[in-house]
C-alpha positions as CSV (number, residue, x, y, z in Angstrom):
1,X,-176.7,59.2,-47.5
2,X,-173.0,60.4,-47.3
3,X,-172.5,61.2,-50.9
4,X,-176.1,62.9,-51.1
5,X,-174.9,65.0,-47.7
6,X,-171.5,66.1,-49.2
7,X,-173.1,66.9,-52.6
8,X,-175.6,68.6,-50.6
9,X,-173.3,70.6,-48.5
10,X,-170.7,70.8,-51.8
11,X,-173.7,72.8,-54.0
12,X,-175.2,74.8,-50.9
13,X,-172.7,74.9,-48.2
14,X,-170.7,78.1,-47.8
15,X,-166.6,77.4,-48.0
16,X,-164.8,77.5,-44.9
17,X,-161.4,76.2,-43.3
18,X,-161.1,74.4,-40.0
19,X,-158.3,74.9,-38.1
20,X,-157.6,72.4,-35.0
21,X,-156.3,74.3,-32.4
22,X,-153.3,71.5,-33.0
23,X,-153.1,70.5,-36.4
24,X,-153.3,71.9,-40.1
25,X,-155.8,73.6,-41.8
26,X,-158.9,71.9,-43.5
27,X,-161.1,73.0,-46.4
28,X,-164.6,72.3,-46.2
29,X,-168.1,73.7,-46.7
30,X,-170.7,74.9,-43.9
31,X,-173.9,76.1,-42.8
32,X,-174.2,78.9,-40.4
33,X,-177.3,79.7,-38.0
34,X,-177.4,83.2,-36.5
35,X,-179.7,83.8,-33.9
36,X,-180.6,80.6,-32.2
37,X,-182.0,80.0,-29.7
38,X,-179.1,77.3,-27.1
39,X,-180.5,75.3,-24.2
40,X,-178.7,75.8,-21.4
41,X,-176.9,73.2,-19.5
42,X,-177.0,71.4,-16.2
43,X,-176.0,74.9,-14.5
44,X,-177.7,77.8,-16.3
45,X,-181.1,78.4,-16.1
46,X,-181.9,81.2,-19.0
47,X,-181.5,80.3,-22.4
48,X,-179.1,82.5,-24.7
49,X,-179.4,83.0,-28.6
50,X,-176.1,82.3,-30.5
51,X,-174.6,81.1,-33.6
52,X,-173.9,77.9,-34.3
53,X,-171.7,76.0,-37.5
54,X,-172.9,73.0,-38.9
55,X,-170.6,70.9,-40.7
56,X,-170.0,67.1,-42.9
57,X,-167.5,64.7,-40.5
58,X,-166.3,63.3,-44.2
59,X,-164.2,66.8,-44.7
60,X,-163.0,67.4,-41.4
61,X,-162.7,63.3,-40.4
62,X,-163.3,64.8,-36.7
63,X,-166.1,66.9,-35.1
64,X,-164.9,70.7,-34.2
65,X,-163.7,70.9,-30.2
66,X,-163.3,73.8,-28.3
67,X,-160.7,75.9,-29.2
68,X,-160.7,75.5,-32.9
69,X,-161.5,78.1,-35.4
70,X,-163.4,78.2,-38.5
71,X,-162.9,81.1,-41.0
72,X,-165.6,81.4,-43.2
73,X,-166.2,84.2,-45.4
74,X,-163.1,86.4,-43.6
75,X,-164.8,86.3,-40.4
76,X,-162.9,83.8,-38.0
77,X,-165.6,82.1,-35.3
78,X,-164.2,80.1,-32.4
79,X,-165.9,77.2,-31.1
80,X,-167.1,76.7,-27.8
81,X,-169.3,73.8,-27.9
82,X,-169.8,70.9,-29.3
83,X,-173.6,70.6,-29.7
84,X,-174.2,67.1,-31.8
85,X,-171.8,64.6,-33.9
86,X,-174.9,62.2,-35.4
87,X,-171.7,60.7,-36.8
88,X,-172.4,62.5,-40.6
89,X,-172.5,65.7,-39.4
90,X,-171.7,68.3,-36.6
91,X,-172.8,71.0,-35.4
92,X,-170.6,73.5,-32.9
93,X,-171.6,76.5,-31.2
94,X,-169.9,79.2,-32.4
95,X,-168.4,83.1,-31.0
């Protein structure tokens, strides 16, 4: 499944670089979401639409935290959330 997921990603994926908010750059290849729709958590009540980044653990070894950056396409999006690590991929809400 991992080498069908990277090829996957590789072929359709857009190219983008990670960058840990400690630590070096990474190249590696996402999908972005625009307009979804994010369950709240424990304390909000209204659900908010946002962008979220979804990503292959076997080019960035580690899932996205808060903090770091991914520049994709010239526009820089900061994560805010870690939303699921299925350990293959991630996915991270994005701002």
């Amino acid at each position: 499944m991992t080498a069908a997921a990277a090829k996957f990603y590789t072929r359709h994926g857009k190219p983008a670089v990670w960058t840990p908010a400690a630590g070096s750059a990474v190249d590696c290849h996402v999908f972005i979401n625009f307009d979804v729709v994010l369950q709240p958590g424990t304390d909000a009540q209204v659900w908010e639409r946002g962008t979220t980044i979804e990503g292959l653990l076997s080019e960035t070894i580690t899932a996205p935290s808060r903090g770091d950056t991914i520049t994709v396409e010239e526009v820089v999006y900061t994560v805010q959330e870690l939303i699921e690590n299925d350990g293959i991929k991630f996915t991270v809400q994005v701002t």
